[in-house]
C-alpha positions as CSV (number, residue, x, y, z in Angstrom):
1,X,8.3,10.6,-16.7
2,X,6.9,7.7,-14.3
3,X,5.4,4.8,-15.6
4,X,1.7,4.7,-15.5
5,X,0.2,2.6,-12.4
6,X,-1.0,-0.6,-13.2
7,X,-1.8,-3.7,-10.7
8,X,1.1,-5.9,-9.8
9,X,2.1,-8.4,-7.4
10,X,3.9,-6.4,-4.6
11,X,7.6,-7.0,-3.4
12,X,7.8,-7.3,0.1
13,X,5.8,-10.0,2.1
14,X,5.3,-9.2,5.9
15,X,7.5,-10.1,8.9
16,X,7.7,-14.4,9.5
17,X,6.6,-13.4,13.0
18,X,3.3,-12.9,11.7
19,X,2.4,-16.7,10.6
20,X,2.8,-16.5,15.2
21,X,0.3,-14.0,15.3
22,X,-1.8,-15.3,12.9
23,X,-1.8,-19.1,14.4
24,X,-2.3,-17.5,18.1
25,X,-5.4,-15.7,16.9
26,X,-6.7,-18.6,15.2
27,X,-6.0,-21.0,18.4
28,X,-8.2,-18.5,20.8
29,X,-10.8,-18.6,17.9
30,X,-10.9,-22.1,18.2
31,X,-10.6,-22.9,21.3
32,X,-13.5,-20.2,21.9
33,X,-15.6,-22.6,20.0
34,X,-14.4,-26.0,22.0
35,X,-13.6,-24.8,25.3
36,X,-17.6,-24.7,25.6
37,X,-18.3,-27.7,24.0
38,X,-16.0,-30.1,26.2
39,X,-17.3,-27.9,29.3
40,X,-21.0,-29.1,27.7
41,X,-19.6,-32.6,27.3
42,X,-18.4,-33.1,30.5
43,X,-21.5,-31.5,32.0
44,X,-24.2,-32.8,30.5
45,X,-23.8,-36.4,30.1
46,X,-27.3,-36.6,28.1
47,X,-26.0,-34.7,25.6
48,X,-22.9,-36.3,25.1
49,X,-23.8,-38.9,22.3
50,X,-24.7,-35.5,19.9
51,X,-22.0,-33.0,21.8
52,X,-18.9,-35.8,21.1
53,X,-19.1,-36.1,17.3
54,X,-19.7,-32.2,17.1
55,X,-16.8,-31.7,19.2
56,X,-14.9,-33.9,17.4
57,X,-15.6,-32.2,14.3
58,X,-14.8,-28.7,15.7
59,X,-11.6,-29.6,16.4
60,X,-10.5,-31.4,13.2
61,X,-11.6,-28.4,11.0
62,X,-10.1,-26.1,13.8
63,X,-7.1,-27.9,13.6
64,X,-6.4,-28.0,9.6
65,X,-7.5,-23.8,10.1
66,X,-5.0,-23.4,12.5
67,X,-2.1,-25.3,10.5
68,X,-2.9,-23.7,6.9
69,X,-4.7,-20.2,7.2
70,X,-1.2,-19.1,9.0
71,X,1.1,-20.4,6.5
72,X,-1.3,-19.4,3.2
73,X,-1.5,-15.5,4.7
74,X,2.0,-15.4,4.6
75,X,2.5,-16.3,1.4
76,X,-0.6,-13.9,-0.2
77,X,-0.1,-10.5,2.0
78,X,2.6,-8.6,0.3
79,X,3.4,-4.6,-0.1
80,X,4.9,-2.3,-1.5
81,X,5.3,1.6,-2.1
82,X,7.1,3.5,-4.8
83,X,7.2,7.4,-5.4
84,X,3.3,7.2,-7.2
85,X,2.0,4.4,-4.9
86,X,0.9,1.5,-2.5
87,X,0.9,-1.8,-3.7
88,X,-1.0,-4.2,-1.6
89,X,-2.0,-8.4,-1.7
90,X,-4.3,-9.8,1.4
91,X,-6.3,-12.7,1.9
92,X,-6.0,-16.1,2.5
93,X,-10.1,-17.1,0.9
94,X,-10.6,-14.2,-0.3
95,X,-7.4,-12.3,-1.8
96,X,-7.5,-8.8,-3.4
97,X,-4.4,-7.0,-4.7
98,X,-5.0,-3.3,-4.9
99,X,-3.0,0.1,-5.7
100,X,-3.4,3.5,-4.9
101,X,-2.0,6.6,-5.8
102,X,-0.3,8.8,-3.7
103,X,-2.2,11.4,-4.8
104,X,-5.6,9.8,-3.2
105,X,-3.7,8.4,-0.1
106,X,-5.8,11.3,3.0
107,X,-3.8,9.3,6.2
108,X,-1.5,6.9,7.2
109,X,-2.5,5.3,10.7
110,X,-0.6,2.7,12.7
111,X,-2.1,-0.1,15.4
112,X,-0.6,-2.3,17.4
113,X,-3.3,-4.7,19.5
114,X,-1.7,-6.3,22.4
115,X,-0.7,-9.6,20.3
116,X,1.1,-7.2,18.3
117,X,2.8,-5.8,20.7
118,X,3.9,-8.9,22.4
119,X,5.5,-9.7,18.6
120,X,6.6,-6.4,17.4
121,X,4.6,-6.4,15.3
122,X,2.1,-3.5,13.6
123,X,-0.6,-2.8,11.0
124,X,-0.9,0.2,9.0
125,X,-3.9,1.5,7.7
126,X,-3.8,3.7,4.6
127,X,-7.2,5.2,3.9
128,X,-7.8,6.6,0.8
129,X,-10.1,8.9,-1.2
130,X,-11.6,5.3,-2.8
131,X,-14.9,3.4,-2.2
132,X,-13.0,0.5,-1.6
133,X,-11.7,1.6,1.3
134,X,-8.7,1.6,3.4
135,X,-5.7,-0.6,2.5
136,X,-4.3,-2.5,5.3
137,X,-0.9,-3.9,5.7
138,X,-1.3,-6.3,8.9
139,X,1.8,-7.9,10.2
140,X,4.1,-5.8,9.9
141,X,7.6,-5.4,11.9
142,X,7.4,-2.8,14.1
143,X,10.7,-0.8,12.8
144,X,9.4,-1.2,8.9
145,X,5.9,-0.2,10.2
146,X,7.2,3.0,11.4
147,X,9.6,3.6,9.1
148,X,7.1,2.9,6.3
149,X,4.6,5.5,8.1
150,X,7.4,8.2,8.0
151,X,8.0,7.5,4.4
152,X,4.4,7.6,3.1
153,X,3.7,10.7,5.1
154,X,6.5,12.7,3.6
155,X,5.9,11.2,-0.1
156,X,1.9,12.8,0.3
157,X,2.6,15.7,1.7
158,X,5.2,16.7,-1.2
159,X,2.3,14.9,-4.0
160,X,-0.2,17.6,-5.2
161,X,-3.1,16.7,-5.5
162,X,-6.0,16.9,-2.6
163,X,-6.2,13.0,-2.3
164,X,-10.4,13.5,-3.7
């Protein structure tokens, strides 16, 4: 008989090559943000007594975002599966842990962006019969991804239940 489910920190954290991806997405965030700004700087020289200290402000706070949202990511996003379920912890502000049976689990969907791709990396979406919705497990490796995808598609399939 299988212990009953409860909520638990999960094993396995993601691949190190996501704290990359992570840090590249947050450096076109910011520099979304500043590329305008120093464009208005250097553009409007009216401006530039409000626009400088602005700018300047932009980039320190994009700067501690890009050096600690990376790193804390990593250490929160974890997962796991067993026989009975998927164990999942995101965040970096806001962190949720959540589990879910096998026997809700409806499909198992991989995605791989093009920043993914370029790091072999993968996220896969498991979408559930819950209100919370789909659990996520961004940053994957590639290999585990799929492997992971084969796993939890054979597991439901051979899980009665109708996943309602």
């Amino acid at each position: 008989m299988s212990e009953p489910l409860r909520l638990r920190p999960p094993r396995h954290r993601v691949s190190r090559r996501a704290i990359i991806w992570w840090s590249t997405q947050a450096a076109a965030e910011v520099a979304a943000v500043l590329v305008p700004l120093v464009i208005g700087i250097l553009a409007w020289a009216d401006a530039r007594p409000w626009l400088i200290p602005g700018t300047v402000a932009v980039a320190i706070i994009g700067l501690g975002y890009l050096l600690v949202m990376p790193r804390w990511r990593f250490r929160v996003h974890r997962w796991e599966t067993t026989d009975d379920a998927v164990y999942t912890s995101a965040g970096w502000i806001s962190q949720q842990w959540r589990v879910a049976p096998m026997s809700r689990i409806q499909t198992v969907d991989t995605e791989r962006g093009p920043l993914q791709q370029l790091f072999g990396l993968a996220t896969v979406t498991v979408t559930t019969a819950s209100a919370a919705g789909a659990l996520r497990l961004a940053g994957l490796d590639r290999a585990v991804a799929n492997d992971l995808v084969e796993r939890l598609t054979e597991t439901t399939q051979a899980t009665p239940g109708d996943a309602t």
